[in-house]
N, C-alpha and C positions, 0 to 999 in steps of 0.2 A: 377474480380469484385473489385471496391474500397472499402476499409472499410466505414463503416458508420459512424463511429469516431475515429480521431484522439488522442492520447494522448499528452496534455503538463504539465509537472511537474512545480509544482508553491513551490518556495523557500520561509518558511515563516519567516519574517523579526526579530522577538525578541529570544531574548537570553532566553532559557528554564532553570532558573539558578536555582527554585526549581525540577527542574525534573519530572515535573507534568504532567499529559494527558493533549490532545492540541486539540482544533476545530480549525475550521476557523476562528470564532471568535475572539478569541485568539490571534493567527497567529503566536503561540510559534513555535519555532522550534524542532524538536522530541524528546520525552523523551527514556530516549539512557539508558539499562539495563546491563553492562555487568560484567561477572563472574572476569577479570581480566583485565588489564592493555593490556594485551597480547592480548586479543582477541577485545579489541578494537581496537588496531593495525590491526589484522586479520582483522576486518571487514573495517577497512576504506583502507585496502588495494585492497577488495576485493568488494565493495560499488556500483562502475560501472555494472561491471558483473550480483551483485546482481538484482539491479537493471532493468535494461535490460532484463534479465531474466523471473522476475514477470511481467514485462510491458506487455511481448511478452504473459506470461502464461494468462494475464488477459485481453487483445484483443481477443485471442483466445476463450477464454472461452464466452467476451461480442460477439463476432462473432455470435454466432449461433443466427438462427431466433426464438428462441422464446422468446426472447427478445424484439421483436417488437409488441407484444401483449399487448392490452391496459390493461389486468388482472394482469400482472406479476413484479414481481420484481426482478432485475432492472429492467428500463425500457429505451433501449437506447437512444429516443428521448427526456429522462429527464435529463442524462448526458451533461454534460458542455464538460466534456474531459481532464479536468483540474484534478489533483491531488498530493495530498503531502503526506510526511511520516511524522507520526502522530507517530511511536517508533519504536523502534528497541531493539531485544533482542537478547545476542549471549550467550553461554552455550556452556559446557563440557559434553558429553552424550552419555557413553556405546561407549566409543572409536573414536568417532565423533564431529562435533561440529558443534551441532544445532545453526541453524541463524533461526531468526522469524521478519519478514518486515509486519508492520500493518497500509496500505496506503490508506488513504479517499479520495473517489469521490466527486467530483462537481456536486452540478443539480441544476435545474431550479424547483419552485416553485411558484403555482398560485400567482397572487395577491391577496390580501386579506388573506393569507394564515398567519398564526403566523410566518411561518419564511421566512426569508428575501427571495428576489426573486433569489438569487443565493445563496447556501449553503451547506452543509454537506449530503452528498446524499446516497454515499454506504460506507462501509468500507470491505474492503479486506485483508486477514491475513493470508499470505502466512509462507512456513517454507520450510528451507533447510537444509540437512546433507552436512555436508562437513568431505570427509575420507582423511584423511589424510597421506594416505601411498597412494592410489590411485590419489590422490592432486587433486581429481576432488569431484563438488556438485549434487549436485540431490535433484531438485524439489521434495518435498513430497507433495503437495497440498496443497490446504487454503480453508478458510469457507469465507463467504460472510454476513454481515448483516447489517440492517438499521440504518445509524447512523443519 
């Protein structure tokens, strides 16, 4: 069976130079939190995977049919498909090193509606341990809510 939505990552064009939270609007680039020089190294070394990662966890997740229910949210057929990274937070924690990826959806929005007909739709805020003796991560889960 095909997916009902494809995902494409949208790169947002200005330089986030105060560090501040980012819509669409905007179109900053992600506000980027880290404990140390080191771990931002870590994570841009490890950025793809991340990445890839959450896409796959959050297909998965938008997969199921009840999401195709006019009651609920999300709601697939309001999704664009389109999504960017809106921050990224890496941390030192209890012998690990938590990663937190907080990426917003695209949707579509009535006309006449206050906001634009394509906009900020879901946000997803996913987190990862990474151990470091085992050099492997693990998906901890994410919360979902209307941005």
């Amino acid at each position: 069976m095909e997916k009902p939505l494809k995902f494409k990552e949208i790169v947002m064009p200005y330089p986030n130079l105060e560090n501040r939270y980012t819509d669409y609007d905007r179109k900053l680039q992600p506000k980027m939190d880290f404990e140390s020089e080191n771990l931002k190294e870590f994570y841009l070394e490890h950025r793809q995977e991340l990445i890839e990662t959450v896409i796959r966890e959050c297909e998965e997740y938008l997969d199921a049919d009840d999401w195709m229910e006019e009651e609920t949210f999300p709601r697939i057929k309001d999704l664009t498909g389109e999504w960017y990274l809106a921050s990224v937070t890496v941390r030192n924690q209890e012998k690990k090193i938590r990663v937190q990826l907080y990426l917003h959806f695209l949707g579509y929005y009535p006309s006449g509606c206050a906001r634009k007909e394509v906009d900020d739709y879901l946000g997803m805020d996913a987190w990862f341990d990474y151990d470091p003796v085992q050099k492997v991560f693990s998906f901890d889960g994410f919360n979902t809510d209307a941005i």
